[in-house]
N, C-alpha and C positions, 0 to 999 in steps of 0.2 A: 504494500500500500504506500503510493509518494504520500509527502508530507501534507498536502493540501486535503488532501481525505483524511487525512488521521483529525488534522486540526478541526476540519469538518464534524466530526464521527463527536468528540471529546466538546466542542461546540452547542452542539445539539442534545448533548447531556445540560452543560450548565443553563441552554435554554428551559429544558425540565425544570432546573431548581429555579428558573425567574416564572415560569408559568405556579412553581408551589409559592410563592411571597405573592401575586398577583391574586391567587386564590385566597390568601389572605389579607388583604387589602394591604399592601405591602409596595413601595416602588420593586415592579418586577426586572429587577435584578439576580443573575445568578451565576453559581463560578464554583470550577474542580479543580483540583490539583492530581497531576496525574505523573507517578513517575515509573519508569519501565511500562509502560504498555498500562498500567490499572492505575485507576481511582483511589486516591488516600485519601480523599479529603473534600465534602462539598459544602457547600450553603449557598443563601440563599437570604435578602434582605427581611430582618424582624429587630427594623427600628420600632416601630409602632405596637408593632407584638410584643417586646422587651421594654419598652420606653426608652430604649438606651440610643444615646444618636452614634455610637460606636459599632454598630451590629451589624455593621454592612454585608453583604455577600461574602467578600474576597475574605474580611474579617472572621468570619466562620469558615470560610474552606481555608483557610490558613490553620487556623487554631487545631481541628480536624486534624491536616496532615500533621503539624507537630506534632500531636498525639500516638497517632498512628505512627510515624517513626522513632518516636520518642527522643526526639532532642528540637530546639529552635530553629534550624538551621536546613534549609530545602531545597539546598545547592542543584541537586542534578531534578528539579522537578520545574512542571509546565503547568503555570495558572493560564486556566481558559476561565474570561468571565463576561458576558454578554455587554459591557458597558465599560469604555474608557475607566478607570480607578480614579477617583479621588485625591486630592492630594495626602489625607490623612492613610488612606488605603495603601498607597505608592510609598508612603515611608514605611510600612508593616512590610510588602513586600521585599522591599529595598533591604529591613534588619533582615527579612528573612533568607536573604541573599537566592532567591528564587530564580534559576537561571533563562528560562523566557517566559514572558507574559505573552499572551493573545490574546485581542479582546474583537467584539463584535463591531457595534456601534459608539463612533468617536464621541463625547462631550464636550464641544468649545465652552461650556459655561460652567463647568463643576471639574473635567477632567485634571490632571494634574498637569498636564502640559502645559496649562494654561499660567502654570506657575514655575514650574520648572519642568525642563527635562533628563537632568542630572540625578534625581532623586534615590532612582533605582542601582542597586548594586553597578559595578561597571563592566561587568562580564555577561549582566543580565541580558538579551535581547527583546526585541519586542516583534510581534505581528499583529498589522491592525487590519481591521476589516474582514472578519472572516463569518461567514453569514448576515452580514450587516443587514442586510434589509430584515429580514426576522427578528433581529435584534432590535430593531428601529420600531421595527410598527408594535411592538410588544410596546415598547413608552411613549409611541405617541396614541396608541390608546389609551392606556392608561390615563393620561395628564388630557385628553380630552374628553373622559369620562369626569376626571374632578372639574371642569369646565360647565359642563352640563346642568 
């Protein structure tokens, strides 16, 4: 399988975890950590569910894979997450020294790039754009349902 399918494949997982926060009235949001071929790690936005404004997706599939590996540190693994990261998310990643990020859909107005883009480890990679339109119309329904 080239890479473009995998990232595909691993994609369409953390769209799962943005349609489970969407099911819960949640910005649908959602993202895996995947290292060797399998899933460590998911979640999925429950700021609103936790009250907590820390509870991001990437925030929970980060946490996850620490776990599941059992140390901080998530060197050789690949965050797929439906939506640019945050800038608060991008430094999580960054300690976590995460060696690529992929994300769906860019955010010029929340993403971190908008603030830096140094942020992340310096070994880290990124891929953007990888099912973007799915990723997209997932929040622009959303935010045109809170319109309504």
């Amino acid at each position: 399988m080239e890479q473009q399918q995998i990232d595909e494949k691993f994609m369409r997982l953390a769209l799962n975890e943005a349609r489970k926060a969407l099911d819960q009235q949640e910005v649908p949001i959602g993202a895996v950590v995947v290292a060797d071929g399998a899933v460590i790690g998911r979640g999925h936005n429950l700021v609103e569910t936790l009250a907590d404004p820390t509870a991001h997706a990437e925030m929970q599939a980060l946490t996850a894979a620490a776990s599941t590996l059992g140390g901080k540190y998530l060197q050789k693994c690949t965050l797929y997450v439906t939506v640019e990261p945050c800038i608060m998310c991008a430094g999580a990643i960054g300690w976590a020294q995460v060696s690529r990020v992929v994300w769906g859909a860019d955010d010029p107005k929340k993403g971190y790039r908008r603030y830096s883009e140094t942020v992340f480890h310096p070994k880290t990679t990124v891929t953007r754009g990888i099912l973007a339109a799915e990723c997209e119309s997932l929040m622009t329904a959303f935010f045109a349902g809170l319109r309504n």
